[in-house]
C-alpha positions in Angstrom: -36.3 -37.0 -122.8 -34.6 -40.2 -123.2 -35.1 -44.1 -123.6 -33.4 -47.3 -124.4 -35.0 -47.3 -127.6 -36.7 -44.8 -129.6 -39.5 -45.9 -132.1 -40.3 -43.8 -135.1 -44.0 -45.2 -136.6 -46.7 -46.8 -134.6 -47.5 -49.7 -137.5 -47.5 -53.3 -136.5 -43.8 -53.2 -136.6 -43.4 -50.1 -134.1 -45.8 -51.1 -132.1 -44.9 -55.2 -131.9 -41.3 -53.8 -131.5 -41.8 -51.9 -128.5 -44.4 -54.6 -127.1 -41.9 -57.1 -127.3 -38.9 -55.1 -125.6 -41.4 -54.2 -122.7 -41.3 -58.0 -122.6 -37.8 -58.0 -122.2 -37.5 -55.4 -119.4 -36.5 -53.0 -121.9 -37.9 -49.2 -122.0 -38.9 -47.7 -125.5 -40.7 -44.5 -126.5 -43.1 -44.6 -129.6 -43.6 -41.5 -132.0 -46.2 -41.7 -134.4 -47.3 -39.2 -137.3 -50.7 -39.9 -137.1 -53.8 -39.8 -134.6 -54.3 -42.7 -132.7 -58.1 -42.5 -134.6 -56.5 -42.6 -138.0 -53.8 -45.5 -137.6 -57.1 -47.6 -136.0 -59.5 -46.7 -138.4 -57.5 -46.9 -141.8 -58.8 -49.9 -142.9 -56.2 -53.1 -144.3 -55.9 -56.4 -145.2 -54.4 -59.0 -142.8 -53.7 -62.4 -143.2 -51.4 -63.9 -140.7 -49.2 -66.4 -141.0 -48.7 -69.2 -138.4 -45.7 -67.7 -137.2 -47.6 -64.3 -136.0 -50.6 -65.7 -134.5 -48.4 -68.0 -132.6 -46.0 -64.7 -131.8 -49.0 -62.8 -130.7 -51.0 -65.6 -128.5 -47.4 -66.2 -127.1 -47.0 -62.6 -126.2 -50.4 -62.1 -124.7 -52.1 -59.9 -127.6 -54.2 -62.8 -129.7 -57.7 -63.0 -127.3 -59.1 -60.8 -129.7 -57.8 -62.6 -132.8 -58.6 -65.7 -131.8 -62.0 -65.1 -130.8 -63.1 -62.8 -134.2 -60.0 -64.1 -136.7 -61.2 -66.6 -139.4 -58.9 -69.4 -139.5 -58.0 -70.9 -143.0 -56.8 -74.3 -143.9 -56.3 -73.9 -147.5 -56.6 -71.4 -150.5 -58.1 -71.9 -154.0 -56.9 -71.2 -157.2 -59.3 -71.0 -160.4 -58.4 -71.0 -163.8 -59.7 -72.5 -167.1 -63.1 -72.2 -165.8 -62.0 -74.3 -162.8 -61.1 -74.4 -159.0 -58.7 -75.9 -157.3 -58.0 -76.2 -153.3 -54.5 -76.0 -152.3 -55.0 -77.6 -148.8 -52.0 -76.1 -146.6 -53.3 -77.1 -143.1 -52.2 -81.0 -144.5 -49.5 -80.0 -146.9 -47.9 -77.9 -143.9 -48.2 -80.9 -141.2 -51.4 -78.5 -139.7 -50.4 -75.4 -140.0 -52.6 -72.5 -140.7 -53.5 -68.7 -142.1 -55.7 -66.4 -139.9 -57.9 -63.6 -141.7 -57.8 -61.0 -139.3 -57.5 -57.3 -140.0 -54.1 -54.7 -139.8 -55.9 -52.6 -138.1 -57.6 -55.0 -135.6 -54.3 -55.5 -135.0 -52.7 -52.4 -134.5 -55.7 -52.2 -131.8 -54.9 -54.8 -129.7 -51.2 -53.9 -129.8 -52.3 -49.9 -129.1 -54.6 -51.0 -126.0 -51.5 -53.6 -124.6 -49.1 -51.1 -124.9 -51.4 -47.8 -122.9 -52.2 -50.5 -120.3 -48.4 -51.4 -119.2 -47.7 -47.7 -119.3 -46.0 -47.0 -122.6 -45.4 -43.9 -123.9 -46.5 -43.3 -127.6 -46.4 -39.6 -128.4 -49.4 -39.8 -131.4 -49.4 -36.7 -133.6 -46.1 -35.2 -133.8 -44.5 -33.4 -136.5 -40.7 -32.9 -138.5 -39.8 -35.8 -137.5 -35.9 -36.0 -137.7 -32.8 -38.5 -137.6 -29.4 -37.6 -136.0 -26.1 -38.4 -134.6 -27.4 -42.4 -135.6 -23.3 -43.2 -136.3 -23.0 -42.3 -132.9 -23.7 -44.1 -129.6 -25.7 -41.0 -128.5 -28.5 -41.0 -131.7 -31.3 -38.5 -131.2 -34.5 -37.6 -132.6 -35.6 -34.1 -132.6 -39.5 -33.5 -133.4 -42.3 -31.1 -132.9 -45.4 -32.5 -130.2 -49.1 -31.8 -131.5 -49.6 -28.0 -131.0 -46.3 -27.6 -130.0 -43.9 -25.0 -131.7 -40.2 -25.9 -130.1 -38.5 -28.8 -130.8 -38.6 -31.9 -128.4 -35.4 -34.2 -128.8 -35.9 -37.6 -127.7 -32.0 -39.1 -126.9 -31.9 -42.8 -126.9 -28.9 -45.7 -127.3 -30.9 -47.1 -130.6 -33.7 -45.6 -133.4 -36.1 -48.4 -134.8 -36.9 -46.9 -137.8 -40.9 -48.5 -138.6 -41.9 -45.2 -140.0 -43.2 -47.1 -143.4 -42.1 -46.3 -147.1 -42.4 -42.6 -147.0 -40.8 -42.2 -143.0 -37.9 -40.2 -142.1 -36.4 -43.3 -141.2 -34.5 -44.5 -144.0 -33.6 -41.1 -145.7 -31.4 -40.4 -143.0 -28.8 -43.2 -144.0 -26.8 -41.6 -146.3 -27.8 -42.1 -150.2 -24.5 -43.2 -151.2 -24.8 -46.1 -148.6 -27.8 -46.9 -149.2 -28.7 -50.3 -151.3 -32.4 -50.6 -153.0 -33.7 -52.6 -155.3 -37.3 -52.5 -156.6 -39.9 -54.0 -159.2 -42.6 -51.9 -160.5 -45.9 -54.1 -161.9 -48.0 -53.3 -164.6 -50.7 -54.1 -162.6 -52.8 -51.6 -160.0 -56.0 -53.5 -157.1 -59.0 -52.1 -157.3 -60.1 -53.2 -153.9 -63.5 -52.9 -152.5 -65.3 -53.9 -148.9 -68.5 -54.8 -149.2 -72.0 -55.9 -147.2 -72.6 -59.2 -148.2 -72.8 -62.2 -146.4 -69.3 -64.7 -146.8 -69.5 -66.3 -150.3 -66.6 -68.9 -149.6 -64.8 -70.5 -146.6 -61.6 -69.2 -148.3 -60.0 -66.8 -150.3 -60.6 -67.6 -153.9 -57.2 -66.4 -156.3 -58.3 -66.5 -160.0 -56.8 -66.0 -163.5 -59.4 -64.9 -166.2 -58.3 -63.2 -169.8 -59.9 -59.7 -168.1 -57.8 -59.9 -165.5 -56.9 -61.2 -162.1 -59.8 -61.3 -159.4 -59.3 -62.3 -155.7 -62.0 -63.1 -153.3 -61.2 -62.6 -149.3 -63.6 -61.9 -146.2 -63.8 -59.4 -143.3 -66.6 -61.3 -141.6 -69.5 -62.8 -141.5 -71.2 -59.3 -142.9 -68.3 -57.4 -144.6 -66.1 -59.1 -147.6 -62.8 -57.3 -149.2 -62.4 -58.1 -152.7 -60.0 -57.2 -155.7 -59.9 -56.8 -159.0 -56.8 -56.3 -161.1 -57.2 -52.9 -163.1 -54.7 -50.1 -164.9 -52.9 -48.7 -161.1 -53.2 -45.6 -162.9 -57.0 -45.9 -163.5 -59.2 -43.1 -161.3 -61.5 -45.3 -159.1 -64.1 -42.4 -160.2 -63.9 -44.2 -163.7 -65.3 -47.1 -161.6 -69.3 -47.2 -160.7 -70.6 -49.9 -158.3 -72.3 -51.8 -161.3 -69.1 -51.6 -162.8 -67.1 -53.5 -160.2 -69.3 -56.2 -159.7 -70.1 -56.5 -163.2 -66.4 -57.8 -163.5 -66.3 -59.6 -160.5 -69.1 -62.2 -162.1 -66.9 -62.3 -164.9 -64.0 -63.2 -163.6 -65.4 -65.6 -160.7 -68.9 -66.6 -161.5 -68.9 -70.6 -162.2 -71.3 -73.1 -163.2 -73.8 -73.4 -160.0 -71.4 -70.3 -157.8 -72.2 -66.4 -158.3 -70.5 -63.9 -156.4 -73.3 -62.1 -154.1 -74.1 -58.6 -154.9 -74.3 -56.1 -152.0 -73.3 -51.8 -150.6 -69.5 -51.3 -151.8 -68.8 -49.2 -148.4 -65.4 -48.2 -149.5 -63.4 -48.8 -152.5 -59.8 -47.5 -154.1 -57.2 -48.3 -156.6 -53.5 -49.3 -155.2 -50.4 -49.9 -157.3 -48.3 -53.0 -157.0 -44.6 -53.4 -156.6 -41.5 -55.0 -155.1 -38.7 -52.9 -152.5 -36.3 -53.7 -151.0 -33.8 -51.8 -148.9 -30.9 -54.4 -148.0 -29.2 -51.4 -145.9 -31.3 -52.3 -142.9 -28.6 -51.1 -140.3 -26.7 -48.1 -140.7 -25.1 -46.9 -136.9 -27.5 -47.0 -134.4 -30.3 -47.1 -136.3 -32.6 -50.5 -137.4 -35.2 -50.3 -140.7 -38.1 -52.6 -139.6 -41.3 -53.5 -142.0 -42.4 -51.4 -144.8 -39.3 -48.8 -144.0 -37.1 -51.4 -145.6 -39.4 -53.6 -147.7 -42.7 -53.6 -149.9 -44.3 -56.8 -151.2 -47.3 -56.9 -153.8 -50.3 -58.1 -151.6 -50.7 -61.1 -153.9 -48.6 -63.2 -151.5 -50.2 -61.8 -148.2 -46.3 -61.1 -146.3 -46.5 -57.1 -145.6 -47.2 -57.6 -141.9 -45.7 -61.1 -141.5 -42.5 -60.0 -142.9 -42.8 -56.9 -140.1 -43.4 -59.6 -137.4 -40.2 -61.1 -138.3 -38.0 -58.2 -138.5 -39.1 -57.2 -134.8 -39.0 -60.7 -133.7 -34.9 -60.8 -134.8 -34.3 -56.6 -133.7 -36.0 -57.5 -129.8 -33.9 -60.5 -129.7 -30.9 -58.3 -131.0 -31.8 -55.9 -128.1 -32.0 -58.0 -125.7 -29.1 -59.9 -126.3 -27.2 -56.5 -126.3 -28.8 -55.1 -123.2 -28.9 -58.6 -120.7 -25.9 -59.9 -121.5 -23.5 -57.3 -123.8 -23.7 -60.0 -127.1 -23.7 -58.1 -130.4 -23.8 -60.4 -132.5 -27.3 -60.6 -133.1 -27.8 -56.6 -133.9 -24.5 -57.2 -136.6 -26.1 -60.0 -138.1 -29.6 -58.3 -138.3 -29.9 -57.1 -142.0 -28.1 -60.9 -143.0 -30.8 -62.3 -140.7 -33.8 -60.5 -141.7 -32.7 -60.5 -145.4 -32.6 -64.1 -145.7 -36.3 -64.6 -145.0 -37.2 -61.2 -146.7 -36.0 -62.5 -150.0 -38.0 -65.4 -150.2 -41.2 -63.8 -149.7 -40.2 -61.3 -152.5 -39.6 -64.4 -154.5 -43.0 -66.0 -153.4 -45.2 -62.8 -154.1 -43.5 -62.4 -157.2 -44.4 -65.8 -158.3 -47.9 -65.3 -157.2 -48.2 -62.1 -158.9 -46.4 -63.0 -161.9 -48.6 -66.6 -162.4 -52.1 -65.3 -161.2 -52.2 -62.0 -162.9 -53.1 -61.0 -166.6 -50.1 -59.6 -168.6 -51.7 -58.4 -171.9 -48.6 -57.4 -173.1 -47.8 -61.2 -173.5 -47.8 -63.0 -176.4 -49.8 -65.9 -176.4 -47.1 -68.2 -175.6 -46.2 -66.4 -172.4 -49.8 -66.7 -171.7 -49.9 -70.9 -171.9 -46.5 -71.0 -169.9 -48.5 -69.0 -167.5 -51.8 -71.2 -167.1 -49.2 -75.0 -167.4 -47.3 -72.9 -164.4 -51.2 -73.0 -162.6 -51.6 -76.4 -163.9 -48.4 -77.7 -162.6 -49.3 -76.0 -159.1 -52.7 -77.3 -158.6 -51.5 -81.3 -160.1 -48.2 -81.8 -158.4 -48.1 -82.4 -154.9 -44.6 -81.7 -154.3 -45.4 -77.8 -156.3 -48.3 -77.4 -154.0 -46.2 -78.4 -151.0 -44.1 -75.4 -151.6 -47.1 -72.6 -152.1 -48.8 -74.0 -148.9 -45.4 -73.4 -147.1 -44.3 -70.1 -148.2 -48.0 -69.3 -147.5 -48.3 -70.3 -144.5 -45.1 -68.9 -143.2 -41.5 -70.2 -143.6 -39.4 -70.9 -140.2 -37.9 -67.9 -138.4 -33.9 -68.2 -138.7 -33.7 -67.6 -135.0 -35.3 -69.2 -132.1 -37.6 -66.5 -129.6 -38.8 -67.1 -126.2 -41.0 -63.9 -124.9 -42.4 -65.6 -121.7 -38.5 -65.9 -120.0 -38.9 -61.8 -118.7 -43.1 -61.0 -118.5 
């Protein structure tokens, strides 16, 4: 079989990717690992930054969104017994965060793509990478139940496969630059059924540890607590979690409400980066090439904007024979992929207990929060990052649909 270009990973970045190309006139094929159940049921977070929900309404994939997503203007930070509202909708000149699911998501982008036709191949196994120095790359890979090899030539690979994918294991090791942060810090996260507690997400530092308060909807709330990431969640009864959730968020006149934890699991936290993001023929979009700590909410966002500059790339290449956006696309994307490493590391770093640190590392930490939540100008530059920073390069997705 053959295509324009071939999509390893139906994620947001696979699937906006190959959404946005169809845009363009341009013809991709999608492989995916999974089962179209599985990548739509596995419960995430999402909070989307002005720049996607503007991407996605401007696409024609943000009805759903707009009509179940929880806009926020602002974000508050508690410390010192106290709370503090960072208010980014007038900080930003009116911009925005939507609270809307991966997963929802993934949906809408799954049901788009099915109605125009596309072809996503869900289930498919030995997934491989080759000839990608080439102008010819190919995929070879096994169909569900199958037992010979399919091969699947195409003039590009998007490589959205995630962390563990094929994708960027077949640039060679030696070329390969990757830099990464470990944390000493693991989320114990939790959805629950309890009616909303707070019109926004609440972030707190308390001495037992960091505690972060988000919403589903109007029945089902996703909270975190920080805990050891190599802690067994089976360590962890119901009573126990929200026993520290009051701790760490309960205030004067405010509790936490008590309710069913439905699900519940223990993630570790760190920092990747791949800056190799083009090797040949082949493009690393999303979690492929980067991983952020969820403390600055820029997993999915940052995927946006990879596929946002790679369909631009593409279509540059195929409408009018310009390169220079597919040379330029790990300078691009690196640019804006380094300043939300350094903005989730801040966040983690500032909001999260260290108990390894002396007591003076622990005061620079809280005058840091201080500073934040008393300076304007300090505030101005959380609400910014928060909300989304500018895309480098200008999009317009209507010109071709």
């Amino acid at each position: 079989m053959h295509t324009q270009v071939g999509i390893i990973g139906a994620g947001p970045a696979g699937l906006l990717l190959s959404h946005l190309l169809h845009l363009q006139g341009i013809d991709s094929i999608i492989l995916e690992s999974r089962s179209r159940e599985e990548i739509e049921g596995t419960i995430r977070a999402g909070v989307l930054e002005q720049g996607t929900v503007d991407l996605l309404n401007a696409t024609g994939v943000g009805a759903r969104m707009m009509k179940e997503g929880h806009a926020h203007h602002g974000i508050e930070l508690q410390f010192n017994g106290r709370r503090h509202r960072i208010d980014m909708h007038e900080l930003t000149g009116g911009k925005k965060i939507t609270v809307y699911a991966q997963h929802e998501v993934i949906k809408d982008l799954v049901a788009a793509r099915l109605e125009a036709g596309a072809k996503i191949y869900f289930n498919v196994k030995d997934v491989s990478l080759h000839q990608i120095e080439t102008s010819s790359p190919l995929i070879r890979f096994q169909l569900e139940n199958g037992t010979d090899y399919e091969e699947l030539n195409c003039d590009f690979i998007a490589g959205c496969d995630g962390f563990h994918g094929p994708s960027r294991q077949a640039i060679p090791a030696n070329l390969r630059v990757e830099k990464q942060k470990i944390y000493p810090f693991g989320w114990l996260g939790i959805l629950a059924k309890t009616p909303q507690v707070n019109p926004e997400l609440i972030y707190s530092n308390h001495e037992r540890g960091f505690a972060l308060i988000s919403t589903r909807s109007p029945e089902i709330q996703r909270h975190y607590i920080q805990v050891d990431p190599k802690d067994d969640i089976t360590n962890w009864s119901d009573d126990r979690i929200w026993s520290e959730l009051h701790a760490r968020l309960d205030m004067d006149g405010w509790s936490i409400l008590d309710g069913p934890i439905i699900q519940k699991n223990i993630v570790s936290m760190r920092s990747f980066v791949c800056e190799t993001m083009h090797y040949g023929n082949l493009f690393l979009a999303g979690d492929a090439a980067h991983i952020v700590p969820p403390t600055g909410a820029k997993g999915l966002n940052l995927a946006a904007a990879d596929v946002q500059v790679l369909a631009r790339g593409l279509s540059e290449y195929y409408h009018s024979g310009e390169e220079d956006t597919l040379t330029r696309y790990s300078e691009i994307c690196l640019r804006r992929i380094w300043k939300a490493q350094r903005f989730s590391y801040w966040m983690t770093t500032m909001l999260h207990r260290n108990f390894e640190h002396s007591s003076f590392e622990h005061n620079i930490q809280l005058a840091e929060l201080d500073y934040v939540t008393s300076s304007q100008a300090a505030a101005t530059s959380l609400a910014e990052n928060y909300v989304g920073l500018p895309m480098e390069i200008q999009t317009n997705y209507s010109i071709r649909i």
